[in-house]
GUMAR-912816 format. One record per residue: residue number from 1; residue in three letters; x, y, z of N, C-alpha, C in turn. Coordinates in steps of 0.2 Angstrom, whole numbers, plus 5000, padded with zeros to 4 digits. Example, Ala and Ser with C-alpha at 12.3 -4.5 7.8 and 13.67 -1.06 7.14 Angstrom:
REM GUMAR-912816
1, ALA, 5066, 4972, 5039, 5062, 4978, 5039, 5066, 4984, 5039
2, SER, 5064, 4989, 5035, 5068, 4995, 5036, 5064, 5000, 5039
This chain:
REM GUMAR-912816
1, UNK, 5335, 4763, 5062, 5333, 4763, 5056, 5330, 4770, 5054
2, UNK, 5330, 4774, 5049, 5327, 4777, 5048, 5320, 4776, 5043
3, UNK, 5317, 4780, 5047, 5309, 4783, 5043, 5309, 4787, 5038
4, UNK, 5307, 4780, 5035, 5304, 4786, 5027, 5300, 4791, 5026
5, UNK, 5300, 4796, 5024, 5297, 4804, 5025, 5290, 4801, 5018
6, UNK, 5283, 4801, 5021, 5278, 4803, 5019, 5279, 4806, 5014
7, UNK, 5276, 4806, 5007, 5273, 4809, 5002, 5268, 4810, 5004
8, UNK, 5266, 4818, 5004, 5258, 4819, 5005, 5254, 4817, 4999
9, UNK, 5249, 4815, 5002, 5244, 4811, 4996, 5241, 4818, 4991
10, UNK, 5236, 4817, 4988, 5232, 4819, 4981, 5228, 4825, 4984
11, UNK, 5224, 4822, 4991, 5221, 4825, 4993, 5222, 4830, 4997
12, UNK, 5228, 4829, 4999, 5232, 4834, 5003, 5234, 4839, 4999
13, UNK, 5236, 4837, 4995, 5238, 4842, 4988, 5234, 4846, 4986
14, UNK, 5228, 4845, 4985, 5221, 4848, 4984, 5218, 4854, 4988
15, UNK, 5219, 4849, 4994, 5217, 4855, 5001, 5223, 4861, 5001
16, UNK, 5229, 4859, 4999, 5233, 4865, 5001, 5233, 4869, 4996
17, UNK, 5230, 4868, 4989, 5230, 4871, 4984, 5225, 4876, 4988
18, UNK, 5216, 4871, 4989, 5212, 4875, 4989, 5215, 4880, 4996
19, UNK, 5217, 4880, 4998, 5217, 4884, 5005, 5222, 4891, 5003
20, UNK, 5227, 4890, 4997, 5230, 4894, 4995, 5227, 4901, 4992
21, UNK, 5222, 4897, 4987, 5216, 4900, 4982, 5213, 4905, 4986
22, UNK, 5213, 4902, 4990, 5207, 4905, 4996, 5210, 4910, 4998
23, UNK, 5217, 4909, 5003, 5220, 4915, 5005, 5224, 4920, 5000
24, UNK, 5224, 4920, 4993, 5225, 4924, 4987, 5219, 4927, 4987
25, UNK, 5213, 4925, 4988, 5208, 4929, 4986, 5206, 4934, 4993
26, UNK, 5205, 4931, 4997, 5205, 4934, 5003, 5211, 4940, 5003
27, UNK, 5216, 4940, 5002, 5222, 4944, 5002, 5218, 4951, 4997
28, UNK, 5217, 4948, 4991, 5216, 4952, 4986, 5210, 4957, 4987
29, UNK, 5205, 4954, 4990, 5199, 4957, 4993, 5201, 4962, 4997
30, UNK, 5205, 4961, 5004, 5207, 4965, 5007, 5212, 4971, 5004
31, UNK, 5216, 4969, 5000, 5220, 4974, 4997, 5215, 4980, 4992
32, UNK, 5209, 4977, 4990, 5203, 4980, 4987, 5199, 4984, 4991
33, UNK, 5199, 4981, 4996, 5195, 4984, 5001, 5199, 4991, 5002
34, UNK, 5207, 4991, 5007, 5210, 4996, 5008, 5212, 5003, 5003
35, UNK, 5211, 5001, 4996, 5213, 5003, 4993, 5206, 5007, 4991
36, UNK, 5200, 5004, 4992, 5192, 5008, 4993, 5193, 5012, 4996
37, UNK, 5196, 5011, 5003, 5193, 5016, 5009, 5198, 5020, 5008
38, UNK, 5205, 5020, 5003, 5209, 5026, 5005, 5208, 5031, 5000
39, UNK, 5204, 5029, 4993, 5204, 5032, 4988, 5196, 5036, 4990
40, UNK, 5190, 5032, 4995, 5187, 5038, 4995, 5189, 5043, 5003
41, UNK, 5194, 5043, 5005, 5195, 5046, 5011, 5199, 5053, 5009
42, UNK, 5203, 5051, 5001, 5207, 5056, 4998, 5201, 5059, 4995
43, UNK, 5197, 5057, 4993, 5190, 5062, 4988, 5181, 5060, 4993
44, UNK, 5185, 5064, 5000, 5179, 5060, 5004, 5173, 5067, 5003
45, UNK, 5173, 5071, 4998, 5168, 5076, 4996, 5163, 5070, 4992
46, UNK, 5165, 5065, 4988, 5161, 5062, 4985, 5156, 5058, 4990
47, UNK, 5157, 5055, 4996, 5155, 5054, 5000, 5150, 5056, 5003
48, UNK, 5151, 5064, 5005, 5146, 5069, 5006, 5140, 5071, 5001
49, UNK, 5141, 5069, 4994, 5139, 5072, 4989, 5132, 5065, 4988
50, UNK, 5136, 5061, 4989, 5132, 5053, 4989, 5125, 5055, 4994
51, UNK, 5127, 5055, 5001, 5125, 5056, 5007, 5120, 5062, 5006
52, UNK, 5121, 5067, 5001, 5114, 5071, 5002, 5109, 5070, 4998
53, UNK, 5112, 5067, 4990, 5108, 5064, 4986, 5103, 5059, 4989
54, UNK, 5107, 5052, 4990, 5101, 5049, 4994, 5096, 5052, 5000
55, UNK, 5098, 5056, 5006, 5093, 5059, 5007, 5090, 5062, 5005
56, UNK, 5093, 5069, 5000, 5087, 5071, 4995, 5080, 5067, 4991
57, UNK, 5085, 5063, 4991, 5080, 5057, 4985, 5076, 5052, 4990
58, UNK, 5075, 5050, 4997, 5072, 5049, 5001, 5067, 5052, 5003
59, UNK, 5067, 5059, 5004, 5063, 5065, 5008, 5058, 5066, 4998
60, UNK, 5060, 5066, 4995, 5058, 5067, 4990, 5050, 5060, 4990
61, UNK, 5056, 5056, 4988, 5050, 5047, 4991, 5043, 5049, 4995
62, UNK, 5047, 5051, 5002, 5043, 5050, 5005, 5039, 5056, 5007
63, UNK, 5039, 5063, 5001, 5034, 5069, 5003, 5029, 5067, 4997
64, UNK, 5033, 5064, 4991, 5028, 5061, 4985, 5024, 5056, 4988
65, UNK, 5026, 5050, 4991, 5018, 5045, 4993, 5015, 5048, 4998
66, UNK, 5017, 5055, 5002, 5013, 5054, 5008, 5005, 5059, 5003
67, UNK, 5009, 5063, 4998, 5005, 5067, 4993, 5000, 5063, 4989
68, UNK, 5003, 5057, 4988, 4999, 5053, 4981, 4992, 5050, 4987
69, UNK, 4996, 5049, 4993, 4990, 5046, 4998, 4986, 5049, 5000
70, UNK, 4987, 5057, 5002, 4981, 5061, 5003, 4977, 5063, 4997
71, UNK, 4980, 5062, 4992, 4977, 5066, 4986, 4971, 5058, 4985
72, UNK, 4972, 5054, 4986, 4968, 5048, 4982, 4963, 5048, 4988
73, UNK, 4965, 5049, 4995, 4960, 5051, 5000, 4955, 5056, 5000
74, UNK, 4958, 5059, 4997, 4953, 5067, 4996, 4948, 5066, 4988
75, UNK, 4952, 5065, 4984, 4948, 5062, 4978, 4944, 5055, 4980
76, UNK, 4945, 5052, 4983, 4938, 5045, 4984, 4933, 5048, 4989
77, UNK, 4935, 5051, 4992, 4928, 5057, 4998, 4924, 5061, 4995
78, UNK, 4926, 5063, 4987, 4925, 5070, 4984, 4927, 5069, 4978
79, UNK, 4925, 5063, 4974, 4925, 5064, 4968, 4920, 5064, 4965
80, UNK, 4920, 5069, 4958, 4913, 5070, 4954, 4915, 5072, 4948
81, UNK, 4910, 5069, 4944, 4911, 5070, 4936, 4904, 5073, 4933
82, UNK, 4905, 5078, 4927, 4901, 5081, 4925, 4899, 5076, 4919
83, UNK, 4890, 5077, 4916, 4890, 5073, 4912, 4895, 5075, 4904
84, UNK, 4900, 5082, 4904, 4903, 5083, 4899, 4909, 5080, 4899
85, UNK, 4911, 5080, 4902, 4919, 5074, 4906, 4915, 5067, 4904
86, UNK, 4912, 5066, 4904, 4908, 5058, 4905, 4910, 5057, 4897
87, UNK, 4907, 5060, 4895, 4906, 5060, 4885, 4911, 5062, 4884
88, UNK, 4917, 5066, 4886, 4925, 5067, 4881, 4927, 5060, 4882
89, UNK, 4927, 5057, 4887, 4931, 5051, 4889, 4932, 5043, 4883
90, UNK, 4938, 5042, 4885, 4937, 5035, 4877, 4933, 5031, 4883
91, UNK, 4930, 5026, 4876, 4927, 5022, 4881, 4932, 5018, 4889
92, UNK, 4935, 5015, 4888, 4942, 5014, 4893, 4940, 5016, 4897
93, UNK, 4942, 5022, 4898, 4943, 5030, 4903, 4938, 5029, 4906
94, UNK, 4930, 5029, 4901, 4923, 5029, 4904, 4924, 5023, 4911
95, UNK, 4927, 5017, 4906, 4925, 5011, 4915, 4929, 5012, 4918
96, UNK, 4935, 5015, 4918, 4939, 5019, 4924, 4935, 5025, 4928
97, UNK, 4932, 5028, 4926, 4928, 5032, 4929, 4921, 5030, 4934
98, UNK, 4922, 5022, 4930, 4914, 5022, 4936, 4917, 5015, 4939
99, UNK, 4923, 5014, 4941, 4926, 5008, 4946, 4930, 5014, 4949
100, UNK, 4932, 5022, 4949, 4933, 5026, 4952, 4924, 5027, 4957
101, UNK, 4921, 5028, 4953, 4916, 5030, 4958, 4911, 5025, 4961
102, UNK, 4914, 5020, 4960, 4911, 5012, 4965, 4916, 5014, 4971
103, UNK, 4919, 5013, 4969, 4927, 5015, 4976, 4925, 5021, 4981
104, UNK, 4924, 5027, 4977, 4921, 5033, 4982, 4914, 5029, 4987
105, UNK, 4911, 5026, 4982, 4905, 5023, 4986, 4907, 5018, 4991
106, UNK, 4912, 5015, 4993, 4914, 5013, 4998, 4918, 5005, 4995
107, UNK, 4918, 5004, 4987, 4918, 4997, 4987, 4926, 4996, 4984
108, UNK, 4931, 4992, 4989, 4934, 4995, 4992, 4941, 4989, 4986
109, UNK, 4937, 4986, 4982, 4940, 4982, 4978, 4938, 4981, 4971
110, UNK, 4935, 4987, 4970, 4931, 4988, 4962, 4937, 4988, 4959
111, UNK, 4936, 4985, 4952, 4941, 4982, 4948, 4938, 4983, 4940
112, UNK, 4941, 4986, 4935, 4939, 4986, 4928, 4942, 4980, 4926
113, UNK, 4938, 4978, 4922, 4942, 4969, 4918, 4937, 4970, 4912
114, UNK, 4935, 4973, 4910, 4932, 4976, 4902, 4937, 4975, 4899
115, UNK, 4935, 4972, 4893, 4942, 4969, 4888, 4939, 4964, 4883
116, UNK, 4943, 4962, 4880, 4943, 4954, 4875, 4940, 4949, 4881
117, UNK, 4935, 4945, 4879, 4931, 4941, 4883, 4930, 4942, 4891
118, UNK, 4926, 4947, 4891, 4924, 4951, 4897, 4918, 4949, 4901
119, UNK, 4915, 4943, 4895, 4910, 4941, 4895, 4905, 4943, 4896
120, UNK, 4903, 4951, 4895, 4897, 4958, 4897, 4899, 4958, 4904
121, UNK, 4908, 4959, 4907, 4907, 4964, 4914, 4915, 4967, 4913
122, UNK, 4912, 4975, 4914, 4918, 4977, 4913, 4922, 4981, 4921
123, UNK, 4916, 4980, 4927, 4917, 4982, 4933, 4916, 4980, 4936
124, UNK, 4919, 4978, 4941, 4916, 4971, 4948, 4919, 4975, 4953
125, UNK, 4913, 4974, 4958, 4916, 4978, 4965, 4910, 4973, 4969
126, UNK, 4911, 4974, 4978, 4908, 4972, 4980, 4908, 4977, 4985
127, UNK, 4901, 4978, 4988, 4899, 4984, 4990, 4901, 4983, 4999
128, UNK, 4900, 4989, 5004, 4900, 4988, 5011, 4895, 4984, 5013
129, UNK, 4889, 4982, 5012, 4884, 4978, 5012, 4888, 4969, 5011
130, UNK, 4890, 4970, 5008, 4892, 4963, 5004, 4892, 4962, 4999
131, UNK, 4887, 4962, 4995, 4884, 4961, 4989, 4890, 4964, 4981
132, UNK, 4890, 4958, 4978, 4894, 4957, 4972, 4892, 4963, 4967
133, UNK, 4893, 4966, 4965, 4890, 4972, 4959, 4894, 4969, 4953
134, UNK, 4890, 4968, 4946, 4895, 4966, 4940, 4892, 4974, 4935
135, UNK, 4896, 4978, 4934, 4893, 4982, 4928, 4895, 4983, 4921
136, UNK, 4891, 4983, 4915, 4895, 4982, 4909, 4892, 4992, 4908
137, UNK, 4896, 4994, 4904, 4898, 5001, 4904, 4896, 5000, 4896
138, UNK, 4891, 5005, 4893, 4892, 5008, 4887, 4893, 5016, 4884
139, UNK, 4898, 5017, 4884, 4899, 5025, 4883, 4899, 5024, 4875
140, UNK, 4896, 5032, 4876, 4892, 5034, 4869, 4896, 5039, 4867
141, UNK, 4901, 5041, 4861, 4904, 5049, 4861, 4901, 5054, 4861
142, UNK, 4893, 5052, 4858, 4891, 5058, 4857, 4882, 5059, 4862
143, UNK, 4884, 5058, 4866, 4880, 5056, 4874, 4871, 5054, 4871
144, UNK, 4867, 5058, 4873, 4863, 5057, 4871, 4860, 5056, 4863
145, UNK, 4863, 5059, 4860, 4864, 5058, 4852, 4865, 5054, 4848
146, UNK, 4868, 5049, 4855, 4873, 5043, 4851, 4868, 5037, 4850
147, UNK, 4869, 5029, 4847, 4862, 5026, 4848, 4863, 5024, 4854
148, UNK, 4855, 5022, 4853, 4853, 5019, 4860, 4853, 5013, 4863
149, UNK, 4856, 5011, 4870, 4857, 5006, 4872, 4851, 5001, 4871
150, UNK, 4852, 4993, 4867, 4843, 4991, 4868, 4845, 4983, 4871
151, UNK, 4838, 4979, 4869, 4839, 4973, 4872, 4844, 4969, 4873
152, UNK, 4847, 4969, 4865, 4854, 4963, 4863, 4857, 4964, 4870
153, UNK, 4860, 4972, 4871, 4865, 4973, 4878, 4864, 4970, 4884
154, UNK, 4858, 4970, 4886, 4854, 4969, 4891, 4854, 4962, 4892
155, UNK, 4854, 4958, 4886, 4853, 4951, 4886, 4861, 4947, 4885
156, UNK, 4866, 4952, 4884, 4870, 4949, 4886, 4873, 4947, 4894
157, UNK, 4871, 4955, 4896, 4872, 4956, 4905, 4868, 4949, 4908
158, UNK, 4863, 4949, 4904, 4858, 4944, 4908, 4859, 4938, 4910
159, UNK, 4866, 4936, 4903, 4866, 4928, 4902, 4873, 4928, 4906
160, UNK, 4876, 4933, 4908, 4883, 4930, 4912, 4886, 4933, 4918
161, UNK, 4877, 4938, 4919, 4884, 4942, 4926, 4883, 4937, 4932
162, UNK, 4877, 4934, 4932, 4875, 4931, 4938, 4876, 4923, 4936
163, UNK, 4876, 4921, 4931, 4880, 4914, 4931, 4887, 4913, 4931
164, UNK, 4890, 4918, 4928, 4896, 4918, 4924, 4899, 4921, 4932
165, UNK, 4898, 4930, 4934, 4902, 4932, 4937, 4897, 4933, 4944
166, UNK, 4892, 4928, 4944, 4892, 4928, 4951, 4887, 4933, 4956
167, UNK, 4884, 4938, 4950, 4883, 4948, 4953, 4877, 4946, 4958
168, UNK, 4876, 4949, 4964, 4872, 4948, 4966, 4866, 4955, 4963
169, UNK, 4868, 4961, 4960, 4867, 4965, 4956, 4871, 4967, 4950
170, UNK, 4867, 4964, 4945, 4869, 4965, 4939, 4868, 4973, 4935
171, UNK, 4869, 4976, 4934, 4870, 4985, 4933, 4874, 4985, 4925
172, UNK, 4870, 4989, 4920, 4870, 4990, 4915, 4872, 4998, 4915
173, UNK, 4879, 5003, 4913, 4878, 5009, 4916, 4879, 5014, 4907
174, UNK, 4877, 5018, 4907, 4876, 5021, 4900, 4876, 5030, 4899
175, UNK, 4881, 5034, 4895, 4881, 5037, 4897, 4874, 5040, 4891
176, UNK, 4871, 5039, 4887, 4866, 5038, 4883, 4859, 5038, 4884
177, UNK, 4858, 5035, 4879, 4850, 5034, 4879, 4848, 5027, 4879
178, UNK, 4841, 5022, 4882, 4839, 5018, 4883, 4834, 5017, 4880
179, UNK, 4831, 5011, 4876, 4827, 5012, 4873, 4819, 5006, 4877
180, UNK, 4813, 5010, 4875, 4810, 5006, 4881, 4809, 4997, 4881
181, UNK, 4810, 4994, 4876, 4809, 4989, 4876, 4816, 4985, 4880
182, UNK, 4821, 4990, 4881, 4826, 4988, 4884, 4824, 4987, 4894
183, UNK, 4821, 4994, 4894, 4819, 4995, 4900, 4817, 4989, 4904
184, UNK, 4810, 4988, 4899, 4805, 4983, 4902, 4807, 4977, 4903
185, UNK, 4813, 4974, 4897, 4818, 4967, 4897, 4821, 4967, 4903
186, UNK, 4825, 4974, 4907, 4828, 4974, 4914, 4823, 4974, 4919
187, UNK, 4819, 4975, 4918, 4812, 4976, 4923, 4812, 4965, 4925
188, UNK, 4810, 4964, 4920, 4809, 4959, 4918, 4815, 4953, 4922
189, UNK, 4820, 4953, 4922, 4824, 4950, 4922, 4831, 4953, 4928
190, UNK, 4826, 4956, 4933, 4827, 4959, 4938, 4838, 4964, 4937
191, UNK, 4837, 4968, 4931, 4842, 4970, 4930, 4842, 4978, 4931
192, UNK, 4846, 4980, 4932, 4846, 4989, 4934, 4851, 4992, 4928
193, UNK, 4848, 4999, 4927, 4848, 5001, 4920, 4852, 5009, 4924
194, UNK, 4856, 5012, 4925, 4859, 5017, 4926, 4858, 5022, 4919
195, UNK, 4856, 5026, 4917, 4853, 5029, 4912, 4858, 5035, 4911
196, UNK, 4857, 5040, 4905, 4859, 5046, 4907, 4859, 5051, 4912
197, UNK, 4852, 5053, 4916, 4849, 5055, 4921, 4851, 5053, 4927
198, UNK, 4852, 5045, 4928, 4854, 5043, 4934, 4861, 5044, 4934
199, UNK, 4865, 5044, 4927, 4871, 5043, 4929, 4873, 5049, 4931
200, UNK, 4872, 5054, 4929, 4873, 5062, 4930, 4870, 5064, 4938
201, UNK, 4863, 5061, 4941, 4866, 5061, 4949, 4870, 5058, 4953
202, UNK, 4872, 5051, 4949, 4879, 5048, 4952, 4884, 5051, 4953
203, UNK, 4887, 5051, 4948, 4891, 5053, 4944, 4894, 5062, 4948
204, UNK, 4888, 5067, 4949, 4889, 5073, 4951, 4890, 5074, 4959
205, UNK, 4886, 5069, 4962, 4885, 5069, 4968, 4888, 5064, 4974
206, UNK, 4887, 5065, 4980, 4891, 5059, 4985, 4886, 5054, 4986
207, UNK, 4881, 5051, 4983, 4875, 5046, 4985, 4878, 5039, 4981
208, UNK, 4878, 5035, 4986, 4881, 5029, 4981, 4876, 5027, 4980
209, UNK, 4877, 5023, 4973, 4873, 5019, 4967, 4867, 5016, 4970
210, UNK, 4868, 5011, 4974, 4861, 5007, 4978, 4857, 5012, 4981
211, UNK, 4859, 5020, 4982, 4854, 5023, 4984, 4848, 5025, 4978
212, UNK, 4851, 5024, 4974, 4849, 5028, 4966, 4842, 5022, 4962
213, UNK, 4846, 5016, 4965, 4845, 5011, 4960, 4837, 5008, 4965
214, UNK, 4831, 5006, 4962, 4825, 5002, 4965, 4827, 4996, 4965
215, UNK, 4824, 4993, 4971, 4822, 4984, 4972, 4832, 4983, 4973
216, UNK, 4834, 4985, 4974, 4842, 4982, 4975, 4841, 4977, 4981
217, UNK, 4845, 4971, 4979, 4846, 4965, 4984, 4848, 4967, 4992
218, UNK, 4843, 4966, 4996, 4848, 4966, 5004, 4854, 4964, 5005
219, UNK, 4858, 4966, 5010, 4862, 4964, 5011, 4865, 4958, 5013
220, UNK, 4870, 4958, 5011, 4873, 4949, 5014, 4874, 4949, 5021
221, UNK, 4878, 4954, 5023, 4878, 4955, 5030, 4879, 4959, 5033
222, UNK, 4877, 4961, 5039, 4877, 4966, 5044, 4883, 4969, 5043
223, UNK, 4883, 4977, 5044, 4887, 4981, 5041, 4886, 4986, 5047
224, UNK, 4890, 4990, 5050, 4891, 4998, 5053, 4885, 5001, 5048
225, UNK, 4888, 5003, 5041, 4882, 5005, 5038, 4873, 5003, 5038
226, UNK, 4874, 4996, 5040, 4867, 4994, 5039, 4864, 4993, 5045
């Protein structure tokens, strides 16, 4: 008797498709592929011209960060501002300059967040001691001449550095004038007033701010420095 020859099923039919598909694309890749390698083998200047580019573009990379990383080394060792640089500055600039010079002072995650609801802190750093620094920055255009910082200011720092953000020293920094009843409000209410005066030996010299500043809080912890 003879056997009747199998129809292959549905899904036979399926898998041979797919296996087809498969080897059409594979072919085609490969035909792609050879037709890459012969077309840059006939213009294999292109090749070399690729080849010095990216190393150019490389050695470029890496002579620019090794540059931008000595220069930010050498500026946080050695930075200094005069009180006239302090007063051109937009306000902005002004809190960029002085979480620049918290950074030079060792603090090593100072941060400006002065803005819309900054809630009076426009600089947070936390010092090699430990200790949380909150500073609300008032730049005046016209430095001394400009008005003068008074209670209200004072009395916002008061109500939110140390509940709000925490500050184990709350710092009010100003490139202006302070009026006295502000003074005595900061006396008062154990806050530190950075003045024109004090900001200018900041600001020019290499002493960091808790040298500057009276009664500052001890340390939170034992420190190389301390």
């Amino acid at each position: 008797m003879r056997r009747r020859t199998r129809r292959p099923t549905r899904r036979q039919q399926q898998r041979d498709a797919q296996l087809l598909a498969s080897a059409v694309v594979v072919a085609a890749g490969i035909g792609l592929v050879v037709m890459a390698v012969n077309w840059l083998l006939t213009h294999w200047w292109i090749l070399v011209v690729a080849l010095v580019l990216a190393v150019v573009a490389g050695a470029g990379w890496l002579y620019g960060h090794q540059q931008r990383t000595q220069w930010e080394a050498v500026r946080a060792q050695g930075l200094r501002y005069g009180l006239p640089q302090l007063d051109a500055l937009h306000y902005t600039r002004f809190e960029d300059a002085v979480r620049e010079l918290m950074r030079r002072d060792g603090c090593r995650d100072a941060q400006r967040v002065g803005g819309r609801g900054d809630l009076g802190a426009d600089v947070k750093a936390t010092d090699p001691y430990g200790r949380r620094w909150v500073i609300q920055c008032k730049h005046r255009r016209n430095g001394a001449q400009g008005s003068p910082v008074g209670t209200p200011d004072l009395q916002v720092l008061n109500g939110t550095a140390r509940q709000v953000h925490g500050a184990d020293v709350a710092v009010i920094v100003t490139n202006g004038r302070v009026t006295g009843p502000a003074v005595t409000f900061a006396k008062q209410q154990r806050l530190h007033v950075v003045d024109r005066q004090t900001l200018a030996v900041w600001a020019s010299g290499s002493r960091p701010l808790w040298e500057l500043l009276r009664a500052v809080p001890p340390p939170r912890r034992p420190t190389p420095l301390s």
